[in-house]
N, C-alpha and C positions, 0 to 999 in steps of 0.2 A: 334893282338887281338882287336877286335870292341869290343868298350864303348857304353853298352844299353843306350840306351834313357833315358834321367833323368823323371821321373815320376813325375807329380805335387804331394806334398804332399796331402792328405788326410785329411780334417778339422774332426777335433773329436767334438764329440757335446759336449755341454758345460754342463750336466748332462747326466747321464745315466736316458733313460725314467722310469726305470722301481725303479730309486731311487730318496728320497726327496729333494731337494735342501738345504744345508748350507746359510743359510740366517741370521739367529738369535745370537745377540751378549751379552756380558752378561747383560748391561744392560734393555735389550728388556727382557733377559729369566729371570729376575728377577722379571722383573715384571708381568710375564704372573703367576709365582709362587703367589706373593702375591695378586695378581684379584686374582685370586683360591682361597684363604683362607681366603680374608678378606668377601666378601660377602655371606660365609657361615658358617664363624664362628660367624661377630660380631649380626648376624639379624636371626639368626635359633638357635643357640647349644647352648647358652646361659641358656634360658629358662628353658629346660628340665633338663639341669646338674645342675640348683638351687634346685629343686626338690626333687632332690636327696641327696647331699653335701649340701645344706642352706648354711651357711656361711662360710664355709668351699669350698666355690667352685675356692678361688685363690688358694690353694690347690690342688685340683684339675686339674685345668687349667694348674699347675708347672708339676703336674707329667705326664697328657699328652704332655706336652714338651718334658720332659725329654724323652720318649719314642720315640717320634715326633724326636727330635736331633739323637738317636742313629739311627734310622730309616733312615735317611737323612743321616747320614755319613755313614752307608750301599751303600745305592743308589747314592750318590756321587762317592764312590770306585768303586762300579761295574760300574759307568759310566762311566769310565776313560778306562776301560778294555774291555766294548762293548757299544760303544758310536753309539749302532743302534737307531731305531724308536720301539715301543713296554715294555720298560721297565724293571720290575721284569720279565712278560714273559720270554723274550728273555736272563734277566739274569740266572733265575733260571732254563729255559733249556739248558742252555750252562753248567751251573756247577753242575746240580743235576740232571737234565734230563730232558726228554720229559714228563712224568705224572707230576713232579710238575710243570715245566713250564706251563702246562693247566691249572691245579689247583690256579696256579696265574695269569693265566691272564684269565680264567673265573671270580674268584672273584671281578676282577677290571672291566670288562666288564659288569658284572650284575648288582654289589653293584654301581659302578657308573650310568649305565642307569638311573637305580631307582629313584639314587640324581638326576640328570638332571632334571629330571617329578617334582621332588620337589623342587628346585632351581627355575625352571619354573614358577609352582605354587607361589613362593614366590614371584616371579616378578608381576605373574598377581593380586596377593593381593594388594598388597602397589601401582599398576597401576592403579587398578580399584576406592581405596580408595580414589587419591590425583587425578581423576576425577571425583569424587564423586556420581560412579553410583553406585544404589539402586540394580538391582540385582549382591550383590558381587561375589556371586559362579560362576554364567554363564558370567560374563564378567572376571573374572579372568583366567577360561580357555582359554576363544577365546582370549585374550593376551598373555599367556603362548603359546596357538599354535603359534600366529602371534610372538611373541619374538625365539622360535626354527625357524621357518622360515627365518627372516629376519639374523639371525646370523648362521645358516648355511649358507646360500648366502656369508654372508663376511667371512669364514672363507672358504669355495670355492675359495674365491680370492685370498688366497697365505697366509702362516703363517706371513709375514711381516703384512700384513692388520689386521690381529688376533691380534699379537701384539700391533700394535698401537691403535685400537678401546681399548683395554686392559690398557695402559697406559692413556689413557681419559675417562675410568669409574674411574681406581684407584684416578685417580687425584680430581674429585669429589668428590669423596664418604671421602678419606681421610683430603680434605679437611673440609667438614661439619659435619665431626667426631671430627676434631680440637676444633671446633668452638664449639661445642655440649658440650664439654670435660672441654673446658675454662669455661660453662656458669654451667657445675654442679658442679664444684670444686666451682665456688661463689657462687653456689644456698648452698652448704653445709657449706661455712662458713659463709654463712648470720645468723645476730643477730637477724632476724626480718622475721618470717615468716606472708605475708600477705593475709589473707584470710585462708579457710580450704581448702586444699592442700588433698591430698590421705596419708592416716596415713602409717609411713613406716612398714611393719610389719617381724614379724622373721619368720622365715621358719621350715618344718621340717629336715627332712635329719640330716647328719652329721657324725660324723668317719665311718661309715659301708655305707654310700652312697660315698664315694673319690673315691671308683674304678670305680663304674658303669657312674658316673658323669666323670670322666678321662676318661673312653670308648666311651662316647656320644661326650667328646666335643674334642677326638682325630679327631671326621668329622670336625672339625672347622682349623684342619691343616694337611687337609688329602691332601692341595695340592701344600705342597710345592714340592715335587718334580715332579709336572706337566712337567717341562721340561725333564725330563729321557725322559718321553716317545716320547719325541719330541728329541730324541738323534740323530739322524741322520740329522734334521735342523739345529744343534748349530754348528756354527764356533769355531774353537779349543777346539772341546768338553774336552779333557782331563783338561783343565784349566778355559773353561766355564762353567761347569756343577756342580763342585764341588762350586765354586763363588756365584754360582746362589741362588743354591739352599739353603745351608748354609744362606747366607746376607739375604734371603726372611723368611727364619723360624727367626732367630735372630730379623729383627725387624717387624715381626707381632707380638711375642713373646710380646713384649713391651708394644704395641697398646692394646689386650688383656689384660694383666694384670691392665692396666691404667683403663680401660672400665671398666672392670670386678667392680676393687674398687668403681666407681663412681657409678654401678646402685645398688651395692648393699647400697651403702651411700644412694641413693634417695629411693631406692624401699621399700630395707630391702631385707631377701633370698625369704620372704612367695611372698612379691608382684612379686617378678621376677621369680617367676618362677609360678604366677597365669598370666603372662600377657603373652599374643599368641603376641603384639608387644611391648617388652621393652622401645627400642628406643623412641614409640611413648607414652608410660607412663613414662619417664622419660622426658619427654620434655614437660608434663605437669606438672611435680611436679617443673620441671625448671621454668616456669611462675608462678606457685605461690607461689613459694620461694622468687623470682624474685621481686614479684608484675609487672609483663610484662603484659601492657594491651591486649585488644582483637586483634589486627592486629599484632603484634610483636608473641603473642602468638600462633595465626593461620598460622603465615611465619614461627614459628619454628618449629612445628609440618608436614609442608609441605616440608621443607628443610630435616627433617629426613626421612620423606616418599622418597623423591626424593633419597636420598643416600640410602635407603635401596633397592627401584630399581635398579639403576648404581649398587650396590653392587651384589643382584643377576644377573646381567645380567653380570658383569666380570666374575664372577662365572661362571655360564653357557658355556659362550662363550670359558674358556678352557678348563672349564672340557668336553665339545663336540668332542674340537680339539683333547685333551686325551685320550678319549675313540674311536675316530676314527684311532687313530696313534695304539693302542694295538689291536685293530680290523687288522688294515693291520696286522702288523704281525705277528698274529696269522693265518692270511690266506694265509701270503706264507708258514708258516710251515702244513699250509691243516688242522690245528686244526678247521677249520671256513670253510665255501665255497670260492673257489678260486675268484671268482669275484670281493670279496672283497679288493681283493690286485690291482687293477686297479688303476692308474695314471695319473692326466690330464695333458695337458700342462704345466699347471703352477706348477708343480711337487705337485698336492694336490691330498689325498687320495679319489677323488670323489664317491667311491662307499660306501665307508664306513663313511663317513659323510654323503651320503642319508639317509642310511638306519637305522644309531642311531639315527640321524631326527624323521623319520617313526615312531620308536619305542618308542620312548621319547611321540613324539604326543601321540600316541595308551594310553601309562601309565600312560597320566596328567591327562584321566578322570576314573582312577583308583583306584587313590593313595592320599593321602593327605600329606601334606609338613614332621607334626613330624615324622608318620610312618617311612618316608624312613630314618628318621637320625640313629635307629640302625640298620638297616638293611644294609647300607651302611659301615655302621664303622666295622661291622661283616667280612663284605668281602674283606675292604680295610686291616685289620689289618691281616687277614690272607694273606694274600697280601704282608705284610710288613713283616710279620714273616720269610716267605720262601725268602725274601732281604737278611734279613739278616742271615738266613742259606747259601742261597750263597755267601753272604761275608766272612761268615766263615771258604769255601773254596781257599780264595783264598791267596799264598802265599809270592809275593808282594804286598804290602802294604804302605800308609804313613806313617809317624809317627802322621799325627792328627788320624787316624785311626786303634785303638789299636783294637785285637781280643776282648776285654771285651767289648768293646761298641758293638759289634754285640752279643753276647752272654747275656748283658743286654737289647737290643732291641726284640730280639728275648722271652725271659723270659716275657717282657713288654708284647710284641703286644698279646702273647695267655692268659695273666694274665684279661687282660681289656676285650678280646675279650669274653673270657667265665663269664665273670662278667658283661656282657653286659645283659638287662630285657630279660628275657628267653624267649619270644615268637619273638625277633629280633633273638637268635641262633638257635631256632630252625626251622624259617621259611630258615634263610642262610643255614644251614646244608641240607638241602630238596633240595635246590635248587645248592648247590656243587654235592650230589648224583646225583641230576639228569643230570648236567651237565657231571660227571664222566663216568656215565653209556652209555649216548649217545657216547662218545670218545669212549668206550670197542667196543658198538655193528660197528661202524663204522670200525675202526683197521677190529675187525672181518670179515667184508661185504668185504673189500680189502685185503684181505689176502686169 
């Protein structure tokens, strides 16, 4: 009997083309978590839920946690069990089906575009501001374009580059948050207030504002679980994922609450939530509490603007990546146009980071920053509702992850959602029908 020829092995490639690379560790996806939430929590959602809640907004802030937490240990479990790229999508079509899995991952597709456009915009505000150009609206766009541009480009370059531009805005931003935090705990216990300062004033709002105010400022932690969606990049998802995203809500949790107490100690609820930038009236009531002369005063006003930048633009920069990872895979399951599921070398979703580009740009000169805050919350929460309807099916489980936390998350996320200002549910509901209705006729067209 003749012995065939021995064959050289055949080199396997070192990813499948058509799948995203395992790159991201927990400490990388925790902080792509906390960019996500800290630059659209501490510099946008603030404002509006003082509005509401007045002094009551730490309140507030707890029970969007709370919801926020259940939320997160949903999406933690289902990541353990489909540790793909696309998120609720992908979870809620595996366990409930294909209509709700569109249903959530339209929600997260639209409600997040939206924020993008206004994340954007925030960036081009506080850019245009601490350049000190005179037309702020028209220089704040053409920033906002040039910042989705230049952060598609590095987010094109591979999720590791995401990441780490990610970990060097957080490092900024939380540092001069420190620093801001130290200077208004002593601007509040100073004996001696020097000059007339901004009188602190109370607000309206209060018991019957905690919901709608918990609805607005659930966009201020709508990102901690940015990494789900990026489940297919994370190394030992089942043990990264759950790490991540937990540790990243736990201590934003903290940051918030700390903040929150300070502006309302400077502002009072009426000033904070009369001011379009807190940050930057609280850093004025800080100099003249202080008595901090003019250059001390004008550095600390500029160092707030600087971290309210670096803070949008963490923001952005995952929530982009975010919205393009649930883009793909809504487009290999044909929910989307197939194009969109394209792959480049560097295993980055290149088609679908163009084109929320595209989009983003088209809605900066559409949209203004507060608008998209319910509008987004509207469609995230409904988002996080059908999470944890699917965790509800599933019948291993941890023991951090009891059936009642999905069943309080779930009660959560449609309680805030429909308590949200009525012209943010009803513009989201228009645009789930219409979203819906396009899926029927299409089924239909192929069939």
């Amino acid at each position: 009997m003749n012995a065939s020829p021995a064959q050289p092995p055949t080199a396997s490639p070192a990813h499948d083309p058509d799948e995203l690379a395992r790159r991201l560790g927990t400490s990388d996806a925790a902080v792509i978590g906390v960019g996500s939430m800290v630059g659209a929590g501490v510099f946008v959602a603030f404002a509006p839920a003082a509005a509401h809640a007045g002094s009551l907004l730490p309140v507030a802030l707890l029970l969007a946690a709370v919801v926020a937490w259940c939320n997160a240990t949903s999406t933690a479990q289902l990541a353990m069990v489909h540790p793909s790229s696309g998120g609720t999508y992908v979870y809620a079509n595996r366990q409930l089906g294909q209509w709700a899995g569109f249903t959530a991952g339209w929600g997260f597709v639209t409600g997040k575009t939206a924020s993008a456009a206004g994340m954007s915009m925030a960036f081009g505000l506080y850019a245009a501001s601490l350049l000190g150009i005179d037309d702020a609206d028209a220089a704040a766009r053409a920033l906002a374009v040039a910042a989705i541009v230049v952060l598609t480009g590095v987010n094109l370059g591979g999720i590791t580059r995401t990441a780490g531009l990610t970990r060097i805005l957080v490092s900024v931003v939380l540092l001069i948050l420190a620093v801001v935090a130290g200077l208004a705990a002593a601007a509040l216990s100073a004996s001696t207030v020097f000059g007339a300062g901004p009188s602190v004033q109370e607000g309206g709002g209060g018991a019957l504002g905690v919901l709608p105010a918990a609805g607005l400022l659930f966009f201020a932690f709508a990102g901690y679980a940015r990494v789900a969606t990026m489940g297919e990049e994370v190394r030992d998802p089942q043990r990264t994922i759950p790490r991540a995203i937990l540790g990243a809500l736990a201590f934003v949790l903290v940051v918030y609450l700390v903040l929150a107490v300070l502006l309302l100690g400077l502002l009072g609820a009426g000033g904070l939530a009369a001011s379009s930038a807190p940050f930057l009236s609280a850093s004025q009531e800080i100099s003249v509490r202080l008595g901090l002369g003019d250059g001390a005063a004008t550095a600390l006003s500029a160092a707030v603007t600087v971290a309210a930048a670096a803070g949008a633009l963490g923001a952005l920069l995952a929530l982009v990546a975010g919205i393009s990872r649930t883009t793909l895979a809504m487009a290999r399951e044909r929910d989307l146009p197939g194009y969109l599921s394209r792959i480049s070398g560097r295993q980055v979703p290149w088609a679908s980071e163009l084109t929320t580009a595209v989009v983003v740009i088209a809605l900066i000169v559409l949209t203004d920053l507060h608008t998209v805050i319910g509008f987004s919350s509207f469609g995230v929460l409904v988002y996080y509702a059908l999470a944890n309807l699917s965790a509800l099916t599933l019948h291993e489980r941890p023991r951090w992850a009891p059936r009642g936390l999905n069943i309080v998350g779930l009660i959560g996320c449609l309680l805030l959602a429909f308590t949200l200002p009525w012209q943010s549910v009803t513009v989201m509901i228009g645009i789930f029908a219409v979203g819906l209705a396009g899926r029927a006729i299409v089924l239909i067209r192929r069939s």
